[in-house]
N, C-alpha and C positions, 0 to 999 in steps of 0.2 A: 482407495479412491478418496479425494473429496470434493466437497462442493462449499462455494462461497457465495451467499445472498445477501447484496448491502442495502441495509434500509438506512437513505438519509434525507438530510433536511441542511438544506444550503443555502446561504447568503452571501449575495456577490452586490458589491456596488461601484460604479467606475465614477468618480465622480466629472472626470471629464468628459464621458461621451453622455452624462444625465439618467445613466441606466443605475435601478436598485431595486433586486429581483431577489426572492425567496421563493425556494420550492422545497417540497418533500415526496419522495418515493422512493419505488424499489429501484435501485442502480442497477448496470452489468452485470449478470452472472458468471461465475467464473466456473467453469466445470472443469475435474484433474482426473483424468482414470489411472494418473499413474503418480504412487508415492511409496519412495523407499527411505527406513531408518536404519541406522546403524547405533549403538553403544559400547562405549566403554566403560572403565571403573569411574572415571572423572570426566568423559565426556559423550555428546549425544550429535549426531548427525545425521542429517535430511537431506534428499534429491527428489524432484518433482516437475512433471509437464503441464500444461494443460493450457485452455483457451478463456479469456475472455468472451464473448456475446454479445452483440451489439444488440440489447432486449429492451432496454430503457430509454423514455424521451428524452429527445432532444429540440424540441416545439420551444424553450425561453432559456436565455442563459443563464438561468441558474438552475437548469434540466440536470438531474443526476446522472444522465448518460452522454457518450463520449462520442460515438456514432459510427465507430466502428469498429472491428476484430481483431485482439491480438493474441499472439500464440507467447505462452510466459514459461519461462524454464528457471526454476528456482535452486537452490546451493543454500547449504545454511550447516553451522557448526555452533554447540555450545560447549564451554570450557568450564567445569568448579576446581573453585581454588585449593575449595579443602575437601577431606576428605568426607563429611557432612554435609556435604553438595549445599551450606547456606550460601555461597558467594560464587558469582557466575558473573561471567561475560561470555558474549552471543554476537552473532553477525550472521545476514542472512541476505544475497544475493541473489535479484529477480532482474532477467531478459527478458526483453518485449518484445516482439516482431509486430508493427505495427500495421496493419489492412488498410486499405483505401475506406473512403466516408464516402456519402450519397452524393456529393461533388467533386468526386475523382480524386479527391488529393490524399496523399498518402502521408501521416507523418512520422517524422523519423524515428528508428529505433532506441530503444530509451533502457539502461541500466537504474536500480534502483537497491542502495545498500541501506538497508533496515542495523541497526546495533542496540546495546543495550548491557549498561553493567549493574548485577541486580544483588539483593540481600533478604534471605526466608527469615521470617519473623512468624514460626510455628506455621501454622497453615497459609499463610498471607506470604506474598511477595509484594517485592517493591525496589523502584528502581531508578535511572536514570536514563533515558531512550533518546532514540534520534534516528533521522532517514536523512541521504542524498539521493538527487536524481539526477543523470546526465541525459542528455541528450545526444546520440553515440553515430547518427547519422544525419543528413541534411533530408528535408522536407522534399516531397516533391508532386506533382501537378499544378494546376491553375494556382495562382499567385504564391507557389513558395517562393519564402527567401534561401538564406545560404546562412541565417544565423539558427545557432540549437541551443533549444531553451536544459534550464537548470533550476535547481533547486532544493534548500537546505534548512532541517527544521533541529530543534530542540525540544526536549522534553520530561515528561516522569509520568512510570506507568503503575498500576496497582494490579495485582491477579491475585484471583481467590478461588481454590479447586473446590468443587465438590466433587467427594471420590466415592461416593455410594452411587453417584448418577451418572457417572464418568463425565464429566462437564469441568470447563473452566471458565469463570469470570470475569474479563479484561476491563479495564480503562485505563485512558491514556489522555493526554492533553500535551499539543505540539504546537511550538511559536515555531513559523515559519522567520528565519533569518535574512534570507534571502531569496531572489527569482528573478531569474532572466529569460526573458523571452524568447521563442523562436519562430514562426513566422506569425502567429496568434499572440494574444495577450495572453501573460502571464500573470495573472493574479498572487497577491500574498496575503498570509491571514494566519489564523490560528485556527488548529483542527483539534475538537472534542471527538473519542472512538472509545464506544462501548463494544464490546465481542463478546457472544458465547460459544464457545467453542464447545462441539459436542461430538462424542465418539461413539460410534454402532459395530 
């Protein structure tokens, strides 16, 4: 099983509509009751379900929550090149089923391909990462359109094990490239993401 608790702090500014809002708190929870791995000699694979939560405010827009429930099915493969597992490439594919919000409207289903080609330097990794997002269905309720938003980021990440505590230390830093809108705004920016990843 696992679970996913995001604490953030976000800043949004449109400068057309006059809006520049910063918030911090707990986001979404994601809960997973169901995670399976596989290995091999040179490679590592993962399958996984679970749901989103619609737990967090949504009172100002730059509220860390979304406002409503999705059910997420994940896919994900890593590959080492050699046989010292220092060089890796990775790809990890997440399905959204997206829930209706407290306004009836439902928005569309959304694919999202995480990747990442990486190099161990002794206990440290380090690497070159990046996400797209589709937008895989059209919007629907009170005022959808018929466009599906998109979006694609660049980046590099740092991970640092601790293996006495079974923990991993992530950051990452993502320039978003691009973003197209689907019946909302589509904000772009650059995403700062710390994780600790920890295992019971």
């Amino acid at each position: 099983m696992e679970a996913i608790v995001p604490l953030m702090r976000t800043s949004l500014t449109i400068n057309a509509a006059g809006i520049s809002d910063t918030r911090s708190g707990v986001g979404d929870v994601y809960l997973g009751p169901l995670v399976l791995g596989w290995h091999g000699p040179q490679w590592d694979a993962v399958a996984a379900a679970g749901m989103w939560f619609d737990t967090a405010s949504t009172s100002d827009p730059a509220s860390p929550g979304k406002g409503f429930k999705s059910t997420m099915l994940t896919g994900g493969l890593t590959y080492y090149f050699d046989g010292a597992k220092t060089w890796s490439g990775s790809g990890l594919m997440r399905f959204e089923r997206n829930g209706k919000n407290g306004a009836g409207m439902r928005p569309g289903n959304q694919i999202t391909l995480e990747w990442g080609l990486g190099k161990s330097f002794g206990a440290w990794q380090a690497g070159l990462v990046g996400y797209s997002q589709w937008q895989t269905s059209e919007d629907s309720g009170p005022g959808a359109s018929t466009h599906k938003a998109s979006r694609h980021a660049l980046g590099a990440e740092v991970v640092y094990p601790v293996p006495g505590a079974g923990m991993f230390l992530k950051g990452a830093l993502y320039k978003e490239l691009s973003a197209e809108a689907g019946t909302g705004a589509q904000p772009k920016g650059s995403l700062l993401r710390f994780s600790l990843v920890k295992a019971f």
